[in-house]
Each structure stands twice: as C-alpha cells, then as structure tokens.
C-alpha positions in Angstrom: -25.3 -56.8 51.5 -24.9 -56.4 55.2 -21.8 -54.3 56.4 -21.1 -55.1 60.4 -19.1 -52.5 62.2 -17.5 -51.6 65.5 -16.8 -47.6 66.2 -13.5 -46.6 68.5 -15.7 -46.9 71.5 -17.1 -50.4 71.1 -20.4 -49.8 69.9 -21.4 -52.5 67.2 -23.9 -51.5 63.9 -25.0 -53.1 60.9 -25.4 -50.9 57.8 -27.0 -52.4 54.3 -25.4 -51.8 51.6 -26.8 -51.8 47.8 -25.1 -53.1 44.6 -25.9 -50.2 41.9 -26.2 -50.9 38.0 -22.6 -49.3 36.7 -22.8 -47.0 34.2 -20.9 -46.1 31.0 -17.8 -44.3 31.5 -16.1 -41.6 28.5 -13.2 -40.2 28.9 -13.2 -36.6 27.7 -10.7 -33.0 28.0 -12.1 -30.1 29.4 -9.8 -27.4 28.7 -6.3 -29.0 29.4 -7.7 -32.1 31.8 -8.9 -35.1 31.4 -12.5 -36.2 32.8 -14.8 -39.0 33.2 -17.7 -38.9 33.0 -20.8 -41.2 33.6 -23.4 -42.0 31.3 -26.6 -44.1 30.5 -26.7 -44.9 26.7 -25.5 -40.7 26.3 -27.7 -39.8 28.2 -25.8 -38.4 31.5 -26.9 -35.7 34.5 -26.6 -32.2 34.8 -23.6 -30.5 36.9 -24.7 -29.3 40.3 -22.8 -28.3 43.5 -21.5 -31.2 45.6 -24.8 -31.8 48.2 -22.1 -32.4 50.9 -20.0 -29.4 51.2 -21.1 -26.8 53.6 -22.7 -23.6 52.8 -19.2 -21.9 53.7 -17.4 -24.0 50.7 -19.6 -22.5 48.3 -18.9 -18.7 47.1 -21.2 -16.1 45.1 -24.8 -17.1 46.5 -24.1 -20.8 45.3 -25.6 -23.1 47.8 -24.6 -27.2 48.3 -27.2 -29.3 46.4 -28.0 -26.6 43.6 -28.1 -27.8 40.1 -27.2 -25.4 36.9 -30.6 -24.7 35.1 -28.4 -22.6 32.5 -24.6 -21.4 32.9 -24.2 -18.9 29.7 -26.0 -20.0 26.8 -26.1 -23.9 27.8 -29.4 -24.7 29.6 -28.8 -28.3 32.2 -25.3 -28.8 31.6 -23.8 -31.6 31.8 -20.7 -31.4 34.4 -17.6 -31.6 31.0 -20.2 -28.5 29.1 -20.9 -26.7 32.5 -16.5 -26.7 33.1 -16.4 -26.0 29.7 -18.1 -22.9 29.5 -16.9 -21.3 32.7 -13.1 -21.7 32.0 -14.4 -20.0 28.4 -15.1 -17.4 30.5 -12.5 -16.7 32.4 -11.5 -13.3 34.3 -15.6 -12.2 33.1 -18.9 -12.6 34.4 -21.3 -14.9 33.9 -25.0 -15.1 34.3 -26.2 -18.6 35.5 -29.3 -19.6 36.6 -29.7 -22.6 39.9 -32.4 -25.2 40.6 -33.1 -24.4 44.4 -35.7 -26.0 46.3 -38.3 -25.9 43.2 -37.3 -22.3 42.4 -34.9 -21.8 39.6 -33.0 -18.4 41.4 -30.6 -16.2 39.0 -27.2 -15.3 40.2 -24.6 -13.3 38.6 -20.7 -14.7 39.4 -17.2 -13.6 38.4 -15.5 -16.3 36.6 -11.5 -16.1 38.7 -8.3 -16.0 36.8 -7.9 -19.7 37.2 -11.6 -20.4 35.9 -13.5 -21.1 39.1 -16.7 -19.4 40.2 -16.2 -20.9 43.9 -17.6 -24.4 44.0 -17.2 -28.0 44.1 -18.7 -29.8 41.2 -20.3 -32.9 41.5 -23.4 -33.8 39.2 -27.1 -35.4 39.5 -26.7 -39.3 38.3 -26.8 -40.9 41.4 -29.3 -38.4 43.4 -32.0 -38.0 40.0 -32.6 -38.9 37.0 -32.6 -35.3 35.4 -30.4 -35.7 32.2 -28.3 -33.0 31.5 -26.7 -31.4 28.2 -23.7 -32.8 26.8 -22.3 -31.6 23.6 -19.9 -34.8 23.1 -22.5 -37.3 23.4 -22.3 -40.3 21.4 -24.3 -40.3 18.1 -27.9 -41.8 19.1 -27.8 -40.7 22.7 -31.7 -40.7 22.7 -34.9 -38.3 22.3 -35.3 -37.0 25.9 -34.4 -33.4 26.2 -31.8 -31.9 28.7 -33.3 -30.9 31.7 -35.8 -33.2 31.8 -36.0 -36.0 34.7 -37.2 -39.5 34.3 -39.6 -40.7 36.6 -40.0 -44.1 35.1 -38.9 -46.8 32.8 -41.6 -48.7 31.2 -43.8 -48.4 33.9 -40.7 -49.2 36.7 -40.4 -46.3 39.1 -36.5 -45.1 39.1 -35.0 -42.2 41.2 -31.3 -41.7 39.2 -29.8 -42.6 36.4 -28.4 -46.2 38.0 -32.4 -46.9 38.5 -32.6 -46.1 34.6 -29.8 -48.2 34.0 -31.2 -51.2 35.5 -34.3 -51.1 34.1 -33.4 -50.9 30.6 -31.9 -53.8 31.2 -34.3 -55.3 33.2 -37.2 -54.3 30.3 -35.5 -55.8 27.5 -34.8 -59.2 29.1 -37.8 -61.0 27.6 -36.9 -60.0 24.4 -33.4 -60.7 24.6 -33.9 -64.3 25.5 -36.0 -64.1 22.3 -33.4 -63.0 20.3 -34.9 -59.8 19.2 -32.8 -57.6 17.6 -34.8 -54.0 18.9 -36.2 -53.2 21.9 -38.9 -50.1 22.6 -38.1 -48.4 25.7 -40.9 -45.9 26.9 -39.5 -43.2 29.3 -42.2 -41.3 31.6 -40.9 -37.8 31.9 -41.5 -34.4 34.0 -40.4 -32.0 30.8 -38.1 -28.6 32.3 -41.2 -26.6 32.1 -43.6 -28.7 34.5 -45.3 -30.6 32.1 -45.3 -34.7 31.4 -44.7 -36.6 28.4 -44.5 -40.3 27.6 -41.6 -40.9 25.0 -40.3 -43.6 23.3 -37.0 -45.0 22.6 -36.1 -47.7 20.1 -32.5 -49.3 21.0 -30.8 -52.1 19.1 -29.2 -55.1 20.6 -25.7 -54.0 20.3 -26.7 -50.6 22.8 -28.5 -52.7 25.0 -25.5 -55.5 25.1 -23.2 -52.9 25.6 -25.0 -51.3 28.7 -25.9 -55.5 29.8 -22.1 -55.9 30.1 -21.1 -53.4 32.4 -23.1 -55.5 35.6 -23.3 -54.0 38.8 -21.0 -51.8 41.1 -20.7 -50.4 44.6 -22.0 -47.2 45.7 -19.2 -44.5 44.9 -17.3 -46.9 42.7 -15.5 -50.3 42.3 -13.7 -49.7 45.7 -15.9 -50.7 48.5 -13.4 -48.3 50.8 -14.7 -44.9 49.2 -17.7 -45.8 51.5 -15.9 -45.2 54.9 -14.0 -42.6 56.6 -10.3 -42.8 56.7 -8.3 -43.1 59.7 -6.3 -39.3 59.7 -3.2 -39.2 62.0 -0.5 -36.3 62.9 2.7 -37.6 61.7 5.3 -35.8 64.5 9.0 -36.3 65.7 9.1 -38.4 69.1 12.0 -36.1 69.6 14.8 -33.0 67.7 17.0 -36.2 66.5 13.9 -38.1 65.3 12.4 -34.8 63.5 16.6 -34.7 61.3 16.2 -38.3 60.8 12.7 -38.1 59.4 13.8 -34.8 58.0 16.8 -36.8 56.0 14.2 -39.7 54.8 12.1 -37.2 53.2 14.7 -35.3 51.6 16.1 -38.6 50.1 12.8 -39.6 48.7 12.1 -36.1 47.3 15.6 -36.5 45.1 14.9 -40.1 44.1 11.4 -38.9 43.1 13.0 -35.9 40.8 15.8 -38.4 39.4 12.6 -40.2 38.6 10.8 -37.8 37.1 13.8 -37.2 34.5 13.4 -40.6 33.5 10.0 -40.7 33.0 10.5 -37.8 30.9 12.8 -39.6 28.4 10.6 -42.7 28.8 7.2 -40.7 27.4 5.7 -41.6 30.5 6.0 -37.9 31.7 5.0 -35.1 29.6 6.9 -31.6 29.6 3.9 -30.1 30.1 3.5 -31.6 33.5 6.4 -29.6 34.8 6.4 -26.1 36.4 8.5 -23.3 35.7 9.2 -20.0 38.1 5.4 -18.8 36.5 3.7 -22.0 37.6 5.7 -22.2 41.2 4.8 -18.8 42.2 1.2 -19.7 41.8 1.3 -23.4 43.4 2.6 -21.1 45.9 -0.2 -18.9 46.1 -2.2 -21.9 46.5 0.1 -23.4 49.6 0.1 -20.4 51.2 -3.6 -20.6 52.1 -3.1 -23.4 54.1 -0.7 -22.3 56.7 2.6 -21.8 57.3 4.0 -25.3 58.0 3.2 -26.7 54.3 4.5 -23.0 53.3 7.8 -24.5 54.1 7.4 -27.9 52.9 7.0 -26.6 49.3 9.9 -24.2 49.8 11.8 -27.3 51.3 11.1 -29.3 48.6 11.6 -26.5 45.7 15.2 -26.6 47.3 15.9 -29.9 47.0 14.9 -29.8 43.0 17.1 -27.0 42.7 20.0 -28.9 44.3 19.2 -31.9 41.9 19.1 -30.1 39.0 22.4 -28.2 39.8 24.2 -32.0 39.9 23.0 -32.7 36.6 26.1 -33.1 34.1 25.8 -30.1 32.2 28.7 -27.4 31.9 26.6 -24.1 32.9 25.7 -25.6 36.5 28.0 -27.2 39.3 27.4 -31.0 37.7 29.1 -29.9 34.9 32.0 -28.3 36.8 32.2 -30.9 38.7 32.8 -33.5 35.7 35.4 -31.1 34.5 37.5 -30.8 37.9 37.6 -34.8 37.5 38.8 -34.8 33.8 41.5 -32.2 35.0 42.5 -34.3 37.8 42.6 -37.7 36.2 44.7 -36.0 33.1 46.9 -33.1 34.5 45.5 -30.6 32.5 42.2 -28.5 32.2 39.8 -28.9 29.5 40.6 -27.2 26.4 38.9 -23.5 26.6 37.3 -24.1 23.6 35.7 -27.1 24.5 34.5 -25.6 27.5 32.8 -22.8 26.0 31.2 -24.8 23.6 29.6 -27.5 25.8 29.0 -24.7 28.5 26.8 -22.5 25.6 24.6 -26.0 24.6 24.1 -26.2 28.1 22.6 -22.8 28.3 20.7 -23.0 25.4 19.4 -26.4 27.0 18.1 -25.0 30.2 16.9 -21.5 28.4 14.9 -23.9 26.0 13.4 -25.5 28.7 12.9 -22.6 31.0 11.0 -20.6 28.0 8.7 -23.8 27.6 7.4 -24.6 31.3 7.0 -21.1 31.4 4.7 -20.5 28.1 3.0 -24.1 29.5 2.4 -22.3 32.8 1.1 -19.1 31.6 -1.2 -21.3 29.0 -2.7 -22.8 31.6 -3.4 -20.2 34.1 -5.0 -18.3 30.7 -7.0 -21.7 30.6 -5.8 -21.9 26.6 
C-alpha cells in the first residue's frame, strides 16, 4: 500500500507501506505485570535494547540495538525470561553477556532497587529471526534451539519472525487444499555457535490453522497511526484568568476521576493493589521529580485534591463524617449520642488504618519486586 503525505511546509511524498503476517499473541506476568508477548507457533525472539533510543538512554555499557546472549544463567532470552531474571535480581549484580556487531562483549551491571539495569526493552521479531528462550512456551513449541536464527523456510529466504510466519503458511498451502492432516516444515538455521543445520518440523493441522487465522497486520500493530509522529503542542493560559479557569477544570476532573476510582473499586473493576499509599507516593515522587519542577507541582496539586476528596468521604474520623453529624444535630436539636459517636468514629479508624497498612505492604512489595 501506497501512503501519500504532505509535511508542514508543503512538500508532498509517497511512502509504501507493507502488510506483515500477525503473529500469536500470550498474555503472561512478569513479576507483578502483565505482558504480551509475540510468538510464531512458541517460538518467539530474544530481548534486546530498543534499536531506536540513543546511546545516552542506555546505562552500564549497554548500547541501542544489542541483543542479550545470556543475562544470569538464561542464554537468548526471550524479553518475559530476560525481565524475569533481572527483577530476580534486584539490588545485586549481574553478569550478562550482548550480541554487538558480531562480537558477543561481557558486561557486568547493577540490577537498581526498582529492578532496572538502565534500558529500554524491545526484542528481535520484527528485525531477525533469532528465536529466543522462553520458559512458558506452549507445549510443542518446536526443535530449533534458542539463540539460533532462521535464515529460511523451506527453501523461502525470511529476515524475522513475520517472514517465518508467512511462509509456514505459505508452505503448507498445497497440502492444506489437500486435506492433509501434517505438514513437514524444514527450517535452514545459523546454530549460536556459527555453524548451519537443516532441521525439520512436523506441525498438525490444528497449529497450522491456528497460525492461518491470525491473517495479516500493519507494521507496529493493528493501528495504522503507530506509524507516524504525533502532533505535540504546549497547552498554556492566553492569560492569569484563563490559567484559574483552566486551573478549576482540571481540579474538577481530578475529583470526579477519584470519586470514580472508589467506584470502580466496589465494582471489581479496580484492584486495591492499584492504589498508592504514603510508601508508593514518595517514590512516584522520586520519579516526577526528574522531570522538572512544573510536573513537581502537578503531582503535589493533584495529591491535594485526593486528600481533600477523601476527607469528604462520610466517615466519622475525617471532616465528611463531622460534617454529616453537624446536620443530624441541626435537623434534630440535639447532638449525636457520645456513644454512638465514639463507636462509628473507632470503625472509621480502623477502616482507614486497614487500608493505610495494605497500600503500604502493596507498595513496599512492589518496590521489593515480590
């Protein structure tokens, strides 16, 4: 497909654009979050750093485009296994070994507090066809051994794992309009120690249907916008009574937004452990702080406006509560009986404790990486 364009300053270009074979998709945990990953028939690539970033995105000799030879004990990892074993790791070091220009170079790192060795993750599907280790790969994922990259599919040059996709299916079509019930794949392969090897791979008609079905996709994905730049722009004030007014819009929507939250929570649709205590804040904090000043007091804004939600909610031990006993008194003449008071004002505490101890063991689990 041809993709016509016109850039700001009127000059006109034509770019072409590909349909890809899709892959499989599994959805997996990695410590405490969910992943996807991509996969041809279990066979998936090994975890590298993103090829895009620039050299000064990348910490602890790391360099964009290298892929993991071995991280620990795990040789190729796939991107869930390479995660996996460095948040195991955590606050240590770690010896790992890169694929870099043809050399396999061996760096020592310090795995952070928060799990991270200082690099953005990306993996080697869609640039080669090296498969990569993957401990939670479906039973049958095929006899070609991690690290190895597949040049060709019966005889049908391929350069990543979409190429490898497509020609399976492409192989097997003769015999599917046969109504065979196996297929033989052969796989021409560079081993991870030089050498070449032809191997064979006998799939049934249910794998093959199953990988048949999925069709074709974009590049990067079912949304064809993931391809082009976005358009940023500097939200400001036209003037000081603008910047209130905005100011006034925001704050609305950030109380609407916590309301909603609490809903959500008694829905299901929200889980506790999605919230942050004083433990989790202080870091998200840390984090904020990096980027200057002005979002510095955007999160302080907006931890402000929780706080003020939270104190109007109708419980006894904060204002909400008091408030709902001030309109009792008034409507009826008389106060709340004391004993009432302190025994609605004591669930209330032990409420809010409750949930103040469990964001903040969620918080300090998850910093631990547990």
């Amino acid at each position: 497909m041809s993709l016509g364009y016109e850039s700001r300053d009127g000059v006109h270009g034509e770019v072409e654009i590909r349909p890809e074979a899709a892959l499989m998709h599994e959805r997996v945990m990695v410590a405490d979050r969910e992943m996807t990953i991509e996969h041809v028939l279990g066979m998936t690539g090994a975890m590298m750093v993103h090829p895009d970033v620039t050299e000064a995105e990348t910490q602890q000799g790391l360099k964009p485009g290298d892929a993991f030879a071995r991280i620990g004990g795990v040789a190729w990892p796939s991107i869930v296994d390479g995660i996996g074993v460095i948040r195991a790791n955590t606050g240590k070091a770690l010896s790992i070994e890169v694929l870099r220009d043809g050399e396999i170079v061996s760096l020592d790192v310090k795995v952070d507090g928060e799990g991270k060795v200082g690099f953005y993750p990306h993996v080697t599907t869609g640039t080669r066809a090296r498969v990569g280790t993957w401990s939670g790969a479906p039973e049958g994922s095929g006899p070609i051994p991690s690290g190895s990259v597949i040049e060709a599919v019966d005889y049908v040059t391929v350069a990543d794992m979409h190429d490898v996709a497509r020609a399976i299916v492409g192989t097997t079509d003769e015999g599917w309009r046969n109504g065979d019930e196996t297929f033989v794949v052969t796989f021409a392969v560079v081993l991870p120690d030089g050498s070449r090897d032809v191997i064979e791979w006998e799939l049934d008609r249910a794998r093959v249907g199953a990988m048949r079905s999925l069709g074709y996709q974009w590049p990067g994905g079912e949304q064809l916008d993931l391809l082009l730049l976005p358009v940023q722009t500097i939200d400001k004030a036209a003037n000081p009574l603008d910047a209130i007014d905005r100011g006034l819009h925001e704050s609305r929507r950030v109380m609407l937004q916590t309301y909603l939250t609490f809903l959500r929570l008694f829905q299901g649709t929200v889980k506790v452990e999605h919230l942050k205590g004083p433990v989790g804040i202080a870091h998200l904090g840390t984090i904020i702080a990096e980027e200057g000043w002005v979002k510095v007091l955007f999160f302080l804004a907006l931890i402000s406006i929780n706080l003020a939600v939270i104190n109007f909610l109708p419980l006894p031990i904060v204002d909400g509560g008091q408030f709902l006993m001030l309109c009792y008194e008034w409507v009826r003449g008389r106060p709340v009986p004391v004993g009432f008071q302190n025994a609605v004002t004591m669930m209330g505490l032990v409420v809010i404790g409750s949930m103040f101890l469990l964001v903040t063991f969620n918080d300090i689990r998850s910093l631990l990486g547990l």
